[in-house]
Every structure is written in C-alpha cells, then in structure tokens.
N, C-alpha and C positions, 0 to 999 in steps of 0.2 A: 468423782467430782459432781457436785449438785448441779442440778438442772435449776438453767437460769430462771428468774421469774418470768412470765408472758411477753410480758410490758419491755424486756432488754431481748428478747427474741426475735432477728429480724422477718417482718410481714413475708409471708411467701405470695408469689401473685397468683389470685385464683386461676383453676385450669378449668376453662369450661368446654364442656361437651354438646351434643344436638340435644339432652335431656337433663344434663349434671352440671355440678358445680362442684371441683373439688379443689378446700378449700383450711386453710387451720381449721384447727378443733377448737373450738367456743363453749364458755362454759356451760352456756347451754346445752351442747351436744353429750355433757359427759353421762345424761340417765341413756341415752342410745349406745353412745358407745360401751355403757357397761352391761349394757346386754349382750355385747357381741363377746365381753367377756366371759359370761356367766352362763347365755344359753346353750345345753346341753347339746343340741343339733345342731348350732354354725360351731360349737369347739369340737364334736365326734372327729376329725380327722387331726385336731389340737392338741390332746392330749387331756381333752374335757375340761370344763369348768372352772375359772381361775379362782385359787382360794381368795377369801373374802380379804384377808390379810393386804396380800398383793393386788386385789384389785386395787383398796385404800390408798397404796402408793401409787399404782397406777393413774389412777383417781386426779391427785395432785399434781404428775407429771405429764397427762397429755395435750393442757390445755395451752394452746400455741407451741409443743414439740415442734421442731423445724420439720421432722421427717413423716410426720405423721398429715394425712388428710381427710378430714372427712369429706365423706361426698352424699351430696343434699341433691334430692330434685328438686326441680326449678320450679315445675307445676307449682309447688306445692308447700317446699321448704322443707320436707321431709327427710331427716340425717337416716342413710340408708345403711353405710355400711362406712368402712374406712381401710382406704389404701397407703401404705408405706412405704416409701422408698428410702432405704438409707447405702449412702456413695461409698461406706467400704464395707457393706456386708460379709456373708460368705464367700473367706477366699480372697477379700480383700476388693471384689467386685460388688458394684451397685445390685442390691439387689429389691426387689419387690417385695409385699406380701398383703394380702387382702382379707378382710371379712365383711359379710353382707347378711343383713338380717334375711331371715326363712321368707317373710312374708313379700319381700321383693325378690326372691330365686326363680330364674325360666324367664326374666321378663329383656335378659339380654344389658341388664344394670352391670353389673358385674363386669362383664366381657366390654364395653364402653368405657367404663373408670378404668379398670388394668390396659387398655391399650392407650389410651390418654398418656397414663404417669408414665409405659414403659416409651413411649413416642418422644414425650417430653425428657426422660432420665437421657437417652441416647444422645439428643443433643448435647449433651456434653461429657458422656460414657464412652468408652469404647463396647462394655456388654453391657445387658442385664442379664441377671439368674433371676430363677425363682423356683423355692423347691415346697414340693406337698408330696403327702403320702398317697402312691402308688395306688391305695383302694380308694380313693377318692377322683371317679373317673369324670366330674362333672368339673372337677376343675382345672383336671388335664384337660380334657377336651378346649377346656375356656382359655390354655395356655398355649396349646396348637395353633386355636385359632385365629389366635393374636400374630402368629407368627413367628413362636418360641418355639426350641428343639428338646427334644431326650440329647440331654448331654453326657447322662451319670445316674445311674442306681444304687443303691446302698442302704447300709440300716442304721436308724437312728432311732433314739426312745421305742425301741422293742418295739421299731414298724419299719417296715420297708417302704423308701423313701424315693423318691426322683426327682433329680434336677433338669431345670427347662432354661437355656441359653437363648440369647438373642443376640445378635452381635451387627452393631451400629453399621449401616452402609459404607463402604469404602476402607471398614477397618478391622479384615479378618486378618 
C-alpha cells in the first residue's frame, strides 16, 4: 500500500525536550536525514550505507511518515538525528529505533530523544523493544540508561543482536 501523501497524514504533536524538538520530518529535513542514511559511521552498526536506489524511495516516503521523527535542536534548529517509533514492530510490540549524526554523539542528544519517544510510546503501550547489535556498546549503554532491559540475544544479518525491553508501569 503506498504511503499517503504529507498533506492526508495526520500532524503528530511535537515532543519537546529541555534541548529538542522532535517533531515530523519536513522537507527540508530530508539532506540531514539522508545523511544518516548514507554515513558510513552512524550506519557501521546498520548494515552500512543505504544503496542510493533506496535511499530515492526513501527520500519520497519520510516526509510527514507518521512514525518517523526528527529531532531538531532548539538552540539552533539544527535536524540532528531521527527517532522512530512504530506501534506494531517486532513481535508485534511498539518498538523504537534511532540515528544521530557523528557530530552531535557524547553530547547526551541521543539518550534525551530515545527517552522522550520511549516515555511518550508507553503512554499508550504496554512495552517498548529496541534492538542494536551487541558490538555497538554505546548504544546499549544509551538503552540501559533510559531504563530498558537485556531481554534477548540472537543473530541477525550475520551479527549478533540484543533486544532491550521496557515495559510500561503497572503492566508487567
């Protein structure tokens, strides 16, 4: 099924943070967010680089996605990186998933927007998941620290993979 145009997508209410804004994807935002697809260093735990093909399509379908957010600093206006949450992920559970440009990594951006969407998902979730590959210790740590668990290890695309559970107050 095609993805509706913008314009029939309804508005999502921005989520804002002590520093962010996260917020639909604007067509302005699609030269940043196609760097998070194509930069070899935020995709090294991805699966690397999205062919140029798919980005195209990609290209055409993120702008007002419902599930998709960028997140902008305020300062600044700056599209930093972009968090997803889509409500039947894997397993049929809401789940998360992030990327953030190099040049805002360590400033604590990241771990702000993923605790935002996953604060806000629960509200009406009963979990969230989130899974990243096992060598990628900086974004477990970032999934810890939100207050997600090691729920599951496994292997996926010829990498060993971990899933990180959170599960909504009052509804283990």
């Amino acid at each position: 099924m095609p993805t509706p145009p913008a314009s029939s997508v309804p508005a999502l209410a921005p989520l804002v943070t002590e520093r962010l804004v996260l917020r639909p994807v604007r067509t302005r935002d699609v030269p940043a967010v196609t760097r998070l697809w194509t930069d070899p260093e935020v995709r090294r735990h991805l699966g690397g680089p999205v062919a140029d093909a798919v980005v195209r399509i990609r290209q055409r379908r993120i702008v007002g996605a419902p599930q998709c957010r960028a997140v902008e600093r305020t300062r600044d206006g700056a599209v930093i990186g972009l968090v997803t949450v889509e409500p039947d992920g894997r397993g049929g559970e809401t789940e998360v998933s992030y990327q953030f440009l190099p040049e805002y990594w360590g400033q604590g951006y990241a771990r702000e927007a993923v605790a935002a969407a996953v604060d806000r998902a629960l509200e009406d979730a009963p979990s969230v998941v989130a899974v990243t590959q096992e060598a990628n210790v900086h974004s477990r740590r970032l999934l810890e620290a939100i207050g997600m668990a090691h729920a599951e290890s496994f292997v996926e695309w010829d990498a060993h993979q971990v899933l990180y559970r959170r599960t909504a107050p009052g509804k283990r």
